[in-house]
C-alpha positions in Angstrom: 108.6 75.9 116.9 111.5 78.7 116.3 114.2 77.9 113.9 116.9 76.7 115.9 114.3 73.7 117.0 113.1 73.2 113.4 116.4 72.9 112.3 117.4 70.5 115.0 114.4 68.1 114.1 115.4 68.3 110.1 119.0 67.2 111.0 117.6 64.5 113.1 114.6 63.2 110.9 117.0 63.6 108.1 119.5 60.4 108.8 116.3 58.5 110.4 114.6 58.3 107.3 118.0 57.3 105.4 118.2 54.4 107.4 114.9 53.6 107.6 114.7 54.1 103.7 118.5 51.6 103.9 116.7 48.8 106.2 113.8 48.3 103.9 116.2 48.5 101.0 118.4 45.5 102.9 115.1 43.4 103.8 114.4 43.3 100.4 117.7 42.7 98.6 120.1 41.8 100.7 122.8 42.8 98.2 121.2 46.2 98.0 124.9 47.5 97.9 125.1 46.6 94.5 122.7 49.2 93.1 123.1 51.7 95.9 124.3 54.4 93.6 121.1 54.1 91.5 118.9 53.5 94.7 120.6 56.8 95.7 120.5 58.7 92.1 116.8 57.5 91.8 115.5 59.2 95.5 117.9 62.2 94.1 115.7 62.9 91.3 112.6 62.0 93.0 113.2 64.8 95.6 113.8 67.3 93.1 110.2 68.9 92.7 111.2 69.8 96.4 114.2 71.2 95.3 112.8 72.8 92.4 110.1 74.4 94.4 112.6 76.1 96.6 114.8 77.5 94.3 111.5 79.1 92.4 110.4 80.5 95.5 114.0 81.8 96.7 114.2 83.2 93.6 110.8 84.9 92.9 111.0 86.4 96.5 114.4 88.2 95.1 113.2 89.3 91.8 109.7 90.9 93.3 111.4 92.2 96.5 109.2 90.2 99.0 110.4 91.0 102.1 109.6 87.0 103.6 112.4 86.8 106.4 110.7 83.7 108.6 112.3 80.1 107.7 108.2 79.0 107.7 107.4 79.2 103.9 110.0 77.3 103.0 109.1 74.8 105.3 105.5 74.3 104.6 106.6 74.8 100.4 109.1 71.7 101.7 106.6 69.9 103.0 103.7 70.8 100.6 106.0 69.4 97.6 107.1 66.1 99.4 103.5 65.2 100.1 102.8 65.8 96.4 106.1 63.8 95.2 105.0 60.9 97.9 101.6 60.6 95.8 103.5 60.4 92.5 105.9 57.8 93.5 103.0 55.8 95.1 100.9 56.2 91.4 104.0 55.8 89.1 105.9 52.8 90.6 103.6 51.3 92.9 101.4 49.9 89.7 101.5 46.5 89.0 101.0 44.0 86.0 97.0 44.7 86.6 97.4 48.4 86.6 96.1 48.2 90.5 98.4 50.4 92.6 100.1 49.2 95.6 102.2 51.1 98.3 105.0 48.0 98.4 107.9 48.5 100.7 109.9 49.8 97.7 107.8 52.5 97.0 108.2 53.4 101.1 111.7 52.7 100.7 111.9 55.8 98.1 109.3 58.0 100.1 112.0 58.1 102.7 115.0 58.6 100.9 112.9 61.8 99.4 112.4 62.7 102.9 116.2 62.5 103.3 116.8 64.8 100.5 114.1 66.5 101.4 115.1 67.5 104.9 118.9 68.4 103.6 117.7 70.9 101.1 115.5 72.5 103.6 117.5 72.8 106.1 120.5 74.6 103.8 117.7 76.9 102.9 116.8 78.4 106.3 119.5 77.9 107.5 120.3 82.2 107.5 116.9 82.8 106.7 116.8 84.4 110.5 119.9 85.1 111.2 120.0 88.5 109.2 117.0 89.4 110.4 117.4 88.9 113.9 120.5 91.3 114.4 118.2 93.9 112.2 115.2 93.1 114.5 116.8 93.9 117.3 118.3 97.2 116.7 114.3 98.3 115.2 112.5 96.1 117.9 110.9 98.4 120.8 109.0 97.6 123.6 106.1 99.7 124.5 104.8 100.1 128.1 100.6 100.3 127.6 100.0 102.7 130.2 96.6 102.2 132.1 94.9 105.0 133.4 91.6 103.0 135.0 91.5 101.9 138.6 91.6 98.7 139.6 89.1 98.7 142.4 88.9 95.2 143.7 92.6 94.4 142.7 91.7 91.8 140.4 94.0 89.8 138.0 95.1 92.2 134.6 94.5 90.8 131.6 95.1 92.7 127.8 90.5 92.6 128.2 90.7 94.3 131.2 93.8 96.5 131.3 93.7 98.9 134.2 95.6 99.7 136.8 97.7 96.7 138.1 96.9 93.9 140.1 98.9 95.0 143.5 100.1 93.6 146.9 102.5 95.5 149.3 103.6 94.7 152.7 102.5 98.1 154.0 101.7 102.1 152.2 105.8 102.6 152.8 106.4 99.8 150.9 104.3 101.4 147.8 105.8 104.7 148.2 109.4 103.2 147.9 108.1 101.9 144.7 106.5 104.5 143.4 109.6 106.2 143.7 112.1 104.2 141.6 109.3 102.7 139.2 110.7 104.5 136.4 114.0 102.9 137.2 112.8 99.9 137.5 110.6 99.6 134.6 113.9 101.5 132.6 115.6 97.9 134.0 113.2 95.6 133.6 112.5 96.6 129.7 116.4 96.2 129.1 116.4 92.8 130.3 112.9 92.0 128.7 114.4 92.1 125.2 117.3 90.3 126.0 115.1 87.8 127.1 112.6 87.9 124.1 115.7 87.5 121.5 117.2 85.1 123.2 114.3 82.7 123.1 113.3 83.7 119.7 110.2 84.8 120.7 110.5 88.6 119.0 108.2 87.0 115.9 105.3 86.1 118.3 105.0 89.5 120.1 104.6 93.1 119.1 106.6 94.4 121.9 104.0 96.0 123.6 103.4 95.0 127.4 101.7 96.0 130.6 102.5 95.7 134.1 100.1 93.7 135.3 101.1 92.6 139.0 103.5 93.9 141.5 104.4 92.3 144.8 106.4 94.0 147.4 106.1 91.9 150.7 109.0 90.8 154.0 109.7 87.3 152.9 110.7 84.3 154.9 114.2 85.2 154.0 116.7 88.2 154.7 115.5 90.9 152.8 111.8 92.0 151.5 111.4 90.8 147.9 110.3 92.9 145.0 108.3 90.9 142.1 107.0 92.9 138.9 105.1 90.7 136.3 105.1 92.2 132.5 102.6 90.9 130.3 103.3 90.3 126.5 100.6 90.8 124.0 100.4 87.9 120.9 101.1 89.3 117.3 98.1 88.0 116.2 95.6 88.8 118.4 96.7 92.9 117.5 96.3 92.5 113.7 92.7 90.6 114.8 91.3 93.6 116.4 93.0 95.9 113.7 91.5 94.0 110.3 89.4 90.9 112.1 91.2 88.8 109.4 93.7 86.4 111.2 91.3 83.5 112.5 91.6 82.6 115.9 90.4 80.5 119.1 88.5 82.1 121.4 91.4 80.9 124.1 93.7 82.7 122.0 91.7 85.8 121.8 90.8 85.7 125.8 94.4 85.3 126.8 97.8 87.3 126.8 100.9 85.5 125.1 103.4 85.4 128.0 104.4 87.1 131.6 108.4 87.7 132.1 108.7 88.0 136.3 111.3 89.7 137.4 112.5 89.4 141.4 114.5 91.9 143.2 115.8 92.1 146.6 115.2 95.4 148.8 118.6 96.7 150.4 117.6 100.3 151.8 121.3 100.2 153.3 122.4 100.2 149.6 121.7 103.6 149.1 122.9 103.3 145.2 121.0 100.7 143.9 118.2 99.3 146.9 116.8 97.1 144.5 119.2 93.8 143.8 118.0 92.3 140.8 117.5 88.3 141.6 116.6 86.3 138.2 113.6 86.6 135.7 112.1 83.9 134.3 109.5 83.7 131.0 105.5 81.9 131.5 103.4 81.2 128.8 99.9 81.7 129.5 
């Protein structure tokens, strides 16, 4: 989940869980109204270990120069905290004249409202957490073309295991040549409109930039022109600092597979003698 989606589901779990926490409220005093400002006071104070938390983190993070730009440790402090404050609630008021504790609807009732609270600070939090970042990230973020020397002999899929030579299907030897001859235009191209791409879809915190080419298609479609496709492979963050220190746990799916493909489709005009290839569209897959 990036930020913009995070913050989307905090602004819409946010109201749900002040109504929720309003409808039990109602069903079980329907003049509830009456003490709303307390009810309201109450959940204010209750959420404020969250709050708390936050600030102490925002603050330490300042003072020691931590250099923590994703929104994601303030959300899992957020959540970490409201867990902790739901327990409390559930052991402090949901006692009764036995001493056995009970999770009654009232206690649920102020486990919400927390939520509510809980879900505002949050969201004010990272709310520029990447914003900053991002316009620095993309001035100091490269993309690095993995050059690879070995053959592929049987013309097999590329993969980040097997990097070689890529995977490669043209309509005829002229059609490689022509290629070959504007590849270091294209790929100039292609790398331009790869970052665009990886920023716009906030996906510059899951890759390190680097990328192989790991198919090209030049072949007469059923169309008017012959159609250029070129398929860059993206390398996942994590599975580089796993072969660097063998420290960041993963899946063996993870490990096995690259982190996404950005095609790119062009149209060959030969009677275009300034620009031959048309760029078409370009498109992200995860795989």
């Amino acid at each position: 989940m990036n930020k913009k989606k995070c913050m989307i589901t905090l602004a819409i779990i946010a109201p749900l869980a002040l109504a929720a926490s309003l409808a039990i409220e109602h069903s079980i005093n329907p003049n509830f109204l009456n003490d709303l400002t307390a009810t309201l006071l109450l959940g204010l104070f209750c959420s404020s270990l969250v709050f708390i938390s936050l600030i102490i983190f925002f603050k330490l993070k300042k003072i020691l120069g931590f250099k923590i730009e994703s929104y994601k440790p303030y959300l899992y402090l957020s959540a970490i905290t409201f867990f902790i404050t739901g327990i409390f609630i559930i052991l402090i008021f949901g006692k009764d004249k036995s001493g056995a504790i009970k999770c009654s609807p009232k206690e649920i009732s102020l486990i919400l409202l927390t939520l509510f609270y809980a879900c505002i600070y949050t969201f004010f939090f990272i709310f520029d957490v990447d914003d900053k970042r991002k316009v620095i990230l993309y001035k100091d973020f490269f993309l690095k073309n993995l050059k690879a020397n070995r053959p592929n002999k049987d013309n097999s899929p590329v993969t980040i295991n097997t990097l070689r030579l890529p995977e490669e299907h043209f309509e005829n030897q002229e059609y490689k040549e022509i290629f070959l001859k504007h590849c270091k235009q294209l790929k100039f191209f292609i790398e331009k409109e790869a970052k665009d791409l990886i920023f716009q879809n906030d996906l510059q915190y899951e890759t390190t930039g680097e990328w192989f080419l790991s198919r090209v298609d030049f072949l007469d479609g059923d169309d008017y022109s012959p159609r250029l496709c070129l398929y860059m492979t993206f390398i996942n963050k994590k599975i580089i600092e796993y072969k660097i220190n063998g420290l960041v746990p993963l899946s063996e799916k993870t490990i096995q597979n690259d982190f996404c493909r950005i095609n790119f489709t062009f149209h060959y005009r030969p009677s275009n003698s300034e620009n031959i290839f048309e760029f078409e569209e370009s498109w992200i897959e995860f795989l």
